[in-house]
BAKE-27983 format. One record per residue (C-alpha): x, z, y; residue in three letters. Coordinates in pm, 1 decimal, always signed. Example, Ala and Ser with C-alpha at 12.3 -4.5 7.8 and 13.67 -1.06 7.14 Angstrom:
        x        z        y code
  +1230.0   +780.0   -450.0  ALA
  +1367.0   +714.0   -106.0  SER
//
This chain:
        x        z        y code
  +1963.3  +4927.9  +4494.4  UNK
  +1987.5  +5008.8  +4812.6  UNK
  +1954.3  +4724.8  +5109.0  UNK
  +2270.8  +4653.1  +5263.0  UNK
  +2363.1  +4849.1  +5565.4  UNK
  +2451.4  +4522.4  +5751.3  UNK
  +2107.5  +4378.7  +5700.4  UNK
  +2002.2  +4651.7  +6018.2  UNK
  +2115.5  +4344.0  +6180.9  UNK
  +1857.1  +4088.0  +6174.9  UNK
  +1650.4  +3865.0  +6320.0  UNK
  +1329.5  +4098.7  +6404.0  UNK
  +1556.7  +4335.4  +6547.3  UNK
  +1711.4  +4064.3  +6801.6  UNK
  +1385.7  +3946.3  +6850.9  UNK
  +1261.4  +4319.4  +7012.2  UNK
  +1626.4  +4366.5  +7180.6  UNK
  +1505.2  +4059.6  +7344.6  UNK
  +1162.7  +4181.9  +7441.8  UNK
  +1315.2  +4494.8  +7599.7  UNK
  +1582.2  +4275.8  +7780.8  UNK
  +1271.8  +4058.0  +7892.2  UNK
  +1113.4  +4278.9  +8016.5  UNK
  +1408.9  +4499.5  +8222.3  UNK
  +1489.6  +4189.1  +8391.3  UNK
  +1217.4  +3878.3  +8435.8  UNK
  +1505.6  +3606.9  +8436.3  UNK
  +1643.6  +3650.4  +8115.0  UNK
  +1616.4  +3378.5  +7879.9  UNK
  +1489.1  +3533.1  +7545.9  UNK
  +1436.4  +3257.7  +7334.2  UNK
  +1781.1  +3121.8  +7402.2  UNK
  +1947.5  +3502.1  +7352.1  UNK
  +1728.5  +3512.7  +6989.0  UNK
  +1864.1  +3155.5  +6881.6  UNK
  +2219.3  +3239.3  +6995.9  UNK
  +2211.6  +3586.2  +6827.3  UNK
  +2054.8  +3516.5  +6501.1  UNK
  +2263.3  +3204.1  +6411.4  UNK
  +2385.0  +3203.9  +6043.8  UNK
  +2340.6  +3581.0  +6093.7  UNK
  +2341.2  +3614.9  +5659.9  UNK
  +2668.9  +3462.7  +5686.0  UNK
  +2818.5  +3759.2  +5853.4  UNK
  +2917.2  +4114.2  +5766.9  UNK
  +2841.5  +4381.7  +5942.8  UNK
  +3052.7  +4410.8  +6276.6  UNK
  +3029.2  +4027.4  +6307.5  UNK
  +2666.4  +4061.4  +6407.8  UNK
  +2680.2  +4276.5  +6649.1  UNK
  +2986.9  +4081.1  +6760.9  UNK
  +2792.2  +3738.4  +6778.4  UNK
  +2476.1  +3950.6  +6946.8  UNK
  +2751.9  +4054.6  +7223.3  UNK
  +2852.3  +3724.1  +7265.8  UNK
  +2467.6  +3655.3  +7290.8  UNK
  +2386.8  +3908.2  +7574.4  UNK
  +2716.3  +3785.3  +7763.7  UNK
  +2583.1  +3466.2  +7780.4  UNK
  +2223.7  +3576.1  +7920.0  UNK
  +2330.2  +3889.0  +8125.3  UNK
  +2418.3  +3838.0  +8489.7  UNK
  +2796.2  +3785.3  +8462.4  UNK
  +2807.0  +4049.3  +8723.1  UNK
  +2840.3  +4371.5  +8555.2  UNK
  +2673.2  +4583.2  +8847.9  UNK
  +2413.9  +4391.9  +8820.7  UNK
  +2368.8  +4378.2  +8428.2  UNK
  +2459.2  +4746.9  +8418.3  UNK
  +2068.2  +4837.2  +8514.6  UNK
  +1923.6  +4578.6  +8341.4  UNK
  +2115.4  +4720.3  +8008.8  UNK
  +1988.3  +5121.3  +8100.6  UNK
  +1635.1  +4977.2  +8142.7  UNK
  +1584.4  +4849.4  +7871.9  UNK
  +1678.1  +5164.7  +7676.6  UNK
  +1434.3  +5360.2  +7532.8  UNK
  +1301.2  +5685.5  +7723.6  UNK
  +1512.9  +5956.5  +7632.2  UNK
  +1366.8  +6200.2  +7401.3  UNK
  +1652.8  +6411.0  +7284.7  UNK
  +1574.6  +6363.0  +6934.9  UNK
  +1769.8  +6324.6  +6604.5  UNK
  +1923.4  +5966.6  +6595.4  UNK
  +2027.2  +5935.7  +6274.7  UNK
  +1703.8  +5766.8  +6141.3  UNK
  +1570.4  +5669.1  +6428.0  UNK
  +1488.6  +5279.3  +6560.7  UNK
  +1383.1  +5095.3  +6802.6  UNK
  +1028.0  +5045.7  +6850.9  UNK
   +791.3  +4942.9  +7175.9  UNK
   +971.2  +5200.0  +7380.5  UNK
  +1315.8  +5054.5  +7414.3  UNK
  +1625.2  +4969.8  +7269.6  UNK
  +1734.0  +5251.7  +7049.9  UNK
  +1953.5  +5350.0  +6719.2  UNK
  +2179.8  +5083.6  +6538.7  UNK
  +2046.7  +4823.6  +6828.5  UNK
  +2278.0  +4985.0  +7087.4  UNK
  +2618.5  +4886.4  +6864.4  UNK
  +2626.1  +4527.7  +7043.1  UNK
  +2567.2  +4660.8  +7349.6  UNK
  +2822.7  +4946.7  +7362.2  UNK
  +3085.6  +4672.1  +7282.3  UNK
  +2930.9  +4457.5  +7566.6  UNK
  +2986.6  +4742.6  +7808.5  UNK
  +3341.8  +4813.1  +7637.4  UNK
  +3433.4  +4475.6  +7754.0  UNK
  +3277.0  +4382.5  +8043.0  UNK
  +3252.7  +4760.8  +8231.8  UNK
  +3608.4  +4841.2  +8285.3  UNK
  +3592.8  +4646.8  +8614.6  UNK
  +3334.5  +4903.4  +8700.5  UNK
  +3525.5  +5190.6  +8539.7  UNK
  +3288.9  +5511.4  +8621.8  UNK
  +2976.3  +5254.5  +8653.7  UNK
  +3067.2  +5133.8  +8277.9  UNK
  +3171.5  +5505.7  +8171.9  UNK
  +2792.7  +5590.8  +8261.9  UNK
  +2616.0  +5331.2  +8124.6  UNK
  +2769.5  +5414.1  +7774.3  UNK
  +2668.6  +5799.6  +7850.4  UNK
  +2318.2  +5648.2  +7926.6  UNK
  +2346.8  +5417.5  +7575.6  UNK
  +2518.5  +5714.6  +7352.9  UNK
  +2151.5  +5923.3  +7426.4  UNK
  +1964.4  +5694.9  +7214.4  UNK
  +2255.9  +5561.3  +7016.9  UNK
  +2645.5  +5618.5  +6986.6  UNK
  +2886.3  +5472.1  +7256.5  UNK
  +3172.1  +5654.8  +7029.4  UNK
  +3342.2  +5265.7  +6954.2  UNK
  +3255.4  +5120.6  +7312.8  UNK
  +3395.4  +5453.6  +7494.2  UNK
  +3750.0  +5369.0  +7379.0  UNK
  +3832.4  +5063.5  +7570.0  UNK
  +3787.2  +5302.9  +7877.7  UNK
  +4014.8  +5572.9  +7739.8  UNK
  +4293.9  +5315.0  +7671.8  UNK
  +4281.8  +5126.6  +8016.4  UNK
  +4303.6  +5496.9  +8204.9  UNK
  +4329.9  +5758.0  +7981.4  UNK
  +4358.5  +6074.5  +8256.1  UNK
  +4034.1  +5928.5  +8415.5  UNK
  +3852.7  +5861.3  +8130.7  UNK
  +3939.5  +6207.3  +7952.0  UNK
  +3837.4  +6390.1  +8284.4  UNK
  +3491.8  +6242.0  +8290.5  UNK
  +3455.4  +6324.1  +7888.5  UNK
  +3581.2  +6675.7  +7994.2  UNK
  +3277.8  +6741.2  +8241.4  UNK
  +3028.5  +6562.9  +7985.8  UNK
  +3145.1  +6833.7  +7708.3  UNK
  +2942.0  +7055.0  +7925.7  UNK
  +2638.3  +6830.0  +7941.4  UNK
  +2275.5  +6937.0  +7852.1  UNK
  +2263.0  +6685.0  +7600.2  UNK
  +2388.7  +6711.3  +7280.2  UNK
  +2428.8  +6335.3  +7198.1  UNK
  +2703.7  +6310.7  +7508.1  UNK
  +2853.8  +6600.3  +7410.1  UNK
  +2927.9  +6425.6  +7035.6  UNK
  +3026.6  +6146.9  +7233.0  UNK
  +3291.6  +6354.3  +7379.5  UNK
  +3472.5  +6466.5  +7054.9  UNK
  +3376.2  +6167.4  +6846.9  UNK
  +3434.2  +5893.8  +7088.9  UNK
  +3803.5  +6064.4  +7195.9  UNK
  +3930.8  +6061.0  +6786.5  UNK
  +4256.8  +5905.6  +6794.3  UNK
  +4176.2  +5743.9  +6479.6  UNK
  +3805.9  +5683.3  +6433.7  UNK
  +3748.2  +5459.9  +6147.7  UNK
  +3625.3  +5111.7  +6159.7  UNK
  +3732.0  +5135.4  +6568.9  UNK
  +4060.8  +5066.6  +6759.2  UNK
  +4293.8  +5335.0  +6732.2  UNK
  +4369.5  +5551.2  +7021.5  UNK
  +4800.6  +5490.8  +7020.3  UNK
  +4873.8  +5762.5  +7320.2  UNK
  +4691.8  +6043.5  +7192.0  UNK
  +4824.7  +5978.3  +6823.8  UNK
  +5170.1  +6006.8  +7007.6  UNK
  +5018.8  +6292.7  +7177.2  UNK
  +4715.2  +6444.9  +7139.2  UNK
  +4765.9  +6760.5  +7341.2  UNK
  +4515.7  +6635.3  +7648.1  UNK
  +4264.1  +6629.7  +7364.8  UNK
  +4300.7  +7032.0  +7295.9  UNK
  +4156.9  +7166.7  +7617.1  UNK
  +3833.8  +6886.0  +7557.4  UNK
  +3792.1  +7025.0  +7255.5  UNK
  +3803.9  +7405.2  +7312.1  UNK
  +3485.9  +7333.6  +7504.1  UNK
  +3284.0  +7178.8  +7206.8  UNK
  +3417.3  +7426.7  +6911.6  UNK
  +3168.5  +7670.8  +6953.5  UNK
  +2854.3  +7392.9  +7042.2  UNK
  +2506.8  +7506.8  +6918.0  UNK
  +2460.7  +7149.2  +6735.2  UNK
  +2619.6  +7156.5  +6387.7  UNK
  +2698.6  +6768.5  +6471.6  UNK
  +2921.7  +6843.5  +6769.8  UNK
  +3098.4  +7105.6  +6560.6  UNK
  +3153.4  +6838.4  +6281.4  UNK
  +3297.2  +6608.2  +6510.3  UNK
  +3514.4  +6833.7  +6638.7  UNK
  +3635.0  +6946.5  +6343.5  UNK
  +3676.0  +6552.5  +6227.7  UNK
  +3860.3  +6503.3  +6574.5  UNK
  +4144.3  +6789.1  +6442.0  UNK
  +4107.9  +6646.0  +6116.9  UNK
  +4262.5  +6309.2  +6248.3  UNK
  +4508.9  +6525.4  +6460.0  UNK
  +4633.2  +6696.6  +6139.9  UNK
  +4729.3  +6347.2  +6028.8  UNK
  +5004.2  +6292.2  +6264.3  UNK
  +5077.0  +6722.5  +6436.7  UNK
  +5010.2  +6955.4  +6098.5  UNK
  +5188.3  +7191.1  +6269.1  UNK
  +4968.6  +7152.1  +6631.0  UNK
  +4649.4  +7160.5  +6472.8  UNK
  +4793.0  +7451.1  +6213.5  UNK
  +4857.7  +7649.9  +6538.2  UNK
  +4525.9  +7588.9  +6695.7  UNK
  +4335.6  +7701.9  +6435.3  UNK
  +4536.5  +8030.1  +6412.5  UNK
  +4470.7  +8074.4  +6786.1  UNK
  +4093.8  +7989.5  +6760.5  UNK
  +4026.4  +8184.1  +6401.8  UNK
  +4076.2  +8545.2  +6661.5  UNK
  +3744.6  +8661.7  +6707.7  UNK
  +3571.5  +8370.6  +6567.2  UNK
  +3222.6  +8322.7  +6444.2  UNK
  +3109.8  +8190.1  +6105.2  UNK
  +3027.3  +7905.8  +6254.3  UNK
  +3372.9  +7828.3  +6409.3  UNK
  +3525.9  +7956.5  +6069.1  UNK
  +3337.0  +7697.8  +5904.5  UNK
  +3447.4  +7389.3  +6127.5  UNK
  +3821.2  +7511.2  +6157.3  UNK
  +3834.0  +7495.6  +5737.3  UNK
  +3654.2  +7171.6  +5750.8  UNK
  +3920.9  +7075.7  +6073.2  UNK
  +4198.5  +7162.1  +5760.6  UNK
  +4064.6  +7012.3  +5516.8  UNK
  +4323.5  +6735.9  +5486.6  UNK
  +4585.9  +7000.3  +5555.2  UNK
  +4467.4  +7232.9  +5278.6  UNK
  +4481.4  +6959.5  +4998.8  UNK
  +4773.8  +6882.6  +5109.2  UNK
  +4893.7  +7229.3  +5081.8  UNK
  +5053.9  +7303.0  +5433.9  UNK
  +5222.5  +7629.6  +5481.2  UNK
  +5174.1  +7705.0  +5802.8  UNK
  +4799.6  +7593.3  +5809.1  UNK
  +4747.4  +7795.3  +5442.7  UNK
  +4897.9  +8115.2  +5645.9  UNK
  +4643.4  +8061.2  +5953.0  UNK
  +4359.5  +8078.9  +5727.5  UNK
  +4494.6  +8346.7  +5566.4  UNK
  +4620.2  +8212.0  +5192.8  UNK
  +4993.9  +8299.8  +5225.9  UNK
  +5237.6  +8243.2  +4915.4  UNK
  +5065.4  +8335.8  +4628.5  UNK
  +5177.3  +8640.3  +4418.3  UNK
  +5058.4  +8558.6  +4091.5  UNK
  +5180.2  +8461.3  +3731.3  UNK
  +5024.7  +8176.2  +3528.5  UNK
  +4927.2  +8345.9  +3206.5  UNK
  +4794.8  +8042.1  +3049.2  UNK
  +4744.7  +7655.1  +3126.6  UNK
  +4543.8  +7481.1  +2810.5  UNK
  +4379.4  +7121.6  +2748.2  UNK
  +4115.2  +7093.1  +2612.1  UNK
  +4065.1  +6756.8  +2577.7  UNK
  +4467.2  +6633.0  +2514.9  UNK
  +4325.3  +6298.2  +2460.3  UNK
  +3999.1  +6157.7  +2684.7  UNK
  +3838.8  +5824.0  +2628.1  UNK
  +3768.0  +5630.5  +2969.0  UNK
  +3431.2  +5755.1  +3052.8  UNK
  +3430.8  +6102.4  +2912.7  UNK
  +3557.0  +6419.3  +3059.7  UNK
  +3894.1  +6586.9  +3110.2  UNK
  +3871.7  +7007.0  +3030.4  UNK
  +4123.7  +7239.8  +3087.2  UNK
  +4181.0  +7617.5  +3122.2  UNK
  +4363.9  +7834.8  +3335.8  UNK
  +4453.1  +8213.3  +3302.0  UNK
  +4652.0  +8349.9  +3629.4  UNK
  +4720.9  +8734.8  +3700.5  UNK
  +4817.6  +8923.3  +4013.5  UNK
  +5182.0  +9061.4  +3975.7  UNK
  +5051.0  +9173.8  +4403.9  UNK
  +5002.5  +9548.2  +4494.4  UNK
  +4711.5  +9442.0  +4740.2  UNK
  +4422.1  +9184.5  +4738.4  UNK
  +4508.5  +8804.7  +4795.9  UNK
  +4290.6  +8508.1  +4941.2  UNK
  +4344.3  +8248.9  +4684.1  UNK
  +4305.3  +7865.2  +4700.3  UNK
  +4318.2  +7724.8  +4348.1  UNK
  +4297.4  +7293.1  +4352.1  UNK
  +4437.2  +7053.8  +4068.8  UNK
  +4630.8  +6722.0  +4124.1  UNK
  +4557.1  +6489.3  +3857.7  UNK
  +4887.6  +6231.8  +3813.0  UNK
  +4721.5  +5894.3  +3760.9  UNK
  +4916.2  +5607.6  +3565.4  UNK
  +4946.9  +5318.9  +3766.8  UNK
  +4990.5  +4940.7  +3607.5  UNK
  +5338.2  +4955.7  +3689.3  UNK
  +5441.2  +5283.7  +3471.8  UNK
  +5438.8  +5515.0  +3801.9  UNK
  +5191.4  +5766.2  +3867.2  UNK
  +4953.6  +5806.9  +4141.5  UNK
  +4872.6  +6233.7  +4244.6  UNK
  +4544.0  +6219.8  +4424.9  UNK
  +4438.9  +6620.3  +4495.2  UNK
  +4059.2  +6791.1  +4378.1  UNK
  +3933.5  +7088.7  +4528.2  UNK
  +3878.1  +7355.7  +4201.8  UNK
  +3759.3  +7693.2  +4413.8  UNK
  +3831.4  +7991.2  +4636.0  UNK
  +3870.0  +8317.7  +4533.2  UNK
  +4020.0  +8675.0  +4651.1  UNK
  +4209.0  +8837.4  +4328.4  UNK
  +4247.8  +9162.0  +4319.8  UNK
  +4579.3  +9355.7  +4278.8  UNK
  +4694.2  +9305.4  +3921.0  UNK
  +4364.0  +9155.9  +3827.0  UNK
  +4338.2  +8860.8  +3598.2  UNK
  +4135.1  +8566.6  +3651.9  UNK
  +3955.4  +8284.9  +3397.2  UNK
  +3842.3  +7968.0  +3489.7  UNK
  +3783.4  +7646.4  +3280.4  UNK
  +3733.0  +7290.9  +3414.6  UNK
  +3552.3  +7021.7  +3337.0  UNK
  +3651.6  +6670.3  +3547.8  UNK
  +3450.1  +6330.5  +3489.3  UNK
  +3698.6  +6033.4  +3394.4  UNK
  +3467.4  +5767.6  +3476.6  UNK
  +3457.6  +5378.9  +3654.3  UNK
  +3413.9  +5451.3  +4068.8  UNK
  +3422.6  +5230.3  +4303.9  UNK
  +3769.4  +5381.6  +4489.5  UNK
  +4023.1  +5376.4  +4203.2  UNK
  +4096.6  +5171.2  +3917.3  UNK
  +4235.0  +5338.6  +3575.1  UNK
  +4482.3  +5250.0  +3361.1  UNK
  +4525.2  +5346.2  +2974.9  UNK
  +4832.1  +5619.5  +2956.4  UNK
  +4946.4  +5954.2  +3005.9  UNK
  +4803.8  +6107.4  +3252.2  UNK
  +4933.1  +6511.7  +3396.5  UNK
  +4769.0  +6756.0  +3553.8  UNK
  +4904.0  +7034.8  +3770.8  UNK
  +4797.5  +7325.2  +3898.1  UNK
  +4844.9  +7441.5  +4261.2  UNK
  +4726.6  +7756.9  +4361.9  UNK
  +4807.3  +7792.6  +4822.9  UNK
  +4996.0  +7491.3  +4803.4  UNK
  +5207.4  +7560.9  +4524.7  UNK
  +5291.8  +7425.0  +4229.3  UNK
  +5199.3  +7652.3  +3897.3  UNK
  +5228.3  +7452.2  +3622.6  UNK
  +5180.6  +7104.0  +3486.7  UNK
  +5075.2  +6952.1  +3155.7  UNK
  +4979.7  +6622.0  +3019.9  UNK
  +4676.5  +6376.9  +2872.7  UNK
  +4635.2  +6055.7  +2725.5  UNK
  +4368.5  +5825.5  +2836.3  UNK
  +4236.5  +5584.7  +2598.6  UNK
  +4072.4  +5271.0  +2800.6  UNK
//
């Protein structure tokens, strides 16, 4: 099994933070920090450590944040521009999961410093993420905060230029939510016309997981980016606009469908078969679909099922599954047979019942049949 994520947080890594702290400024009280900071640490999830190690380098930092700022950048470790994801800190400096506390510490105490904070979390996001510490700054002056992010889009580093798409998501899980640019994201557009063609996969990504929170509150203003950015795009953009959509396509949006060129489907449902009408809890649902262009010309096709689950109270529950892609031919005829795990997850619980299944094909409804599940 294995080791819980929030063990990242313990007391050997306070211990180094403390070492590099130590040694970027001479005054600071290590042993103190390391008692304060690893205090009933097992007791506490994950963003209650770093919490109670921010509360821990408040207490030990000068409470001058010009004069902490440094301290906090030298203790960093030399920037190597390399891939972050598994990296940690070692003899060099503070790096990886160790800079969580201290982007919150700068989140908090740098706004009365506003572009020497901003900084200091561009220094921090190069051997870390500053994507949750960033947004205090956004939300106490959003046109000065989105300006700077706008010049660091164009920065040599690809870690601030993440920071840029990922830090500015207006709903960035496990963070605060960014209220004025759900409301209105449109300052975000320009920011991120900048990044959609970035040479780092993971800047794309973000971006495309910045539109993707978009989507959730403008379909339609994300639908009509993508349109205007799909002209003359590369692979590369085509791939991060679909992934941009993704909650959009599942959800079957018309206008963002016709943008990535799937308009209303043309097509008859020839046949619509279960395999398995009855499934025991832990085997497999099959079915089988026949469809057939009734279309003079060739048609982009997005075929996805929604399985209808019973809920304990007698309602159902749709949640949406991606089935395939395909271009159909005109008047060609098309075969495909499913096979879909019914099994114990972690993210839904299932009730005995029947159960439907329908099939949507660009958004649209083709046909729907039921199942019984046996628990």
């Amino acid at each position: 099994m294995p080791e819980p994520f929030k063990n990242l947080f313990n007391p050997k890594m306070i211990k180094l933070m403390a070492v590099h702290f130590k040694r970027a400024w001479g005054k600071f009280d290590d042993q103190t920090f390391i008692k304060e900071a690893s205090h009933n640490l097992g007791s506490h999830e994950l963003k209650e450590r770093s919490r109670q190690i921010t509360r821990a380098m408040a207490s030990h930092l000068p409470a001058s944040f010009s004069k902490a700022a440094p301290i906090l950048v030298k203790s960093l470790h030399i920037e190597d521009d390399v891939d972050l994801s598994g990296a940690s800190m070692d003899d060099n400096g503070i790096r990886g999961f160790a800079t969580m506390p201290m982007t919150e510490y700068v989140g908090e105490h740098g706004l009365i410093d506003f572009d020497l904070g901003m900084n200091v979390q561009k220094e921090i996001t190069k051997r870390g993420s500053s994507e949750f510490g960033i947004r205090p700054f956004i939300l106490s002056d959003q046109k000065r905060a989105l300006a700077t992010l706008k010049e660091w889009a164009r920065s040599e580093n690809f870690h601030v230029r993440r920071l840029v798409s990922e830090g500015s998501r207006p709903r960035l899980p496990w963070a605060m939510q960014l209220p004025p640019l759900i409301e209105n994201p449109d300052p975000l557009f320009p920011i991120l016309d900048l990044l959609k063609d970035d040479a780092q996969e993971y800047v794309r990504r973000s971006v495309a997981n910045n539109l993707n929170d978009i989507a959730k509150d403008h379909p339609d203003k994300v639908a009509a980016i993508t349109k205007k950015w799909l002209m003359g795009a590369t692979i590369e953009r085509e791939r991060m606009l679909r992934h941009a959509c993704r909650t959009l396509i599942k959800q079957g949006h018309k206008k963002t469908l016709s943008a990535l060129g799937y308009e209303n489907p043309k097509i008859s449902l020839n046949s619509f078969d279960i395999l398995t009408p009855v499934v025991q809890y832990g085997d497999a649902l099959k079915f089988k679909i026949a469809i057939q262009s009734t279309a003079t010309t060739d048609q982009n096709l997005i075929v996805d099922f929604i399985i209808h689950h019973q809920k304990a109270n007698g309602k159902t529950s749709p949640k949406v599954f991606k089935w395939k892609t395909l271009n159909l031919k005109a008047g060609a005829e098309h075969n495909a047979e499913k096979k879909h795990a019914i099994k114990p997850i972690t993210t839904r619980v299932y009730y005995p019942g029947t159960h439907r299944v329908e099939i949507m094909i660009n958004g649209e409804s083709q046909g729907i049949t039921a199942f019984e599940l046996v628990m």
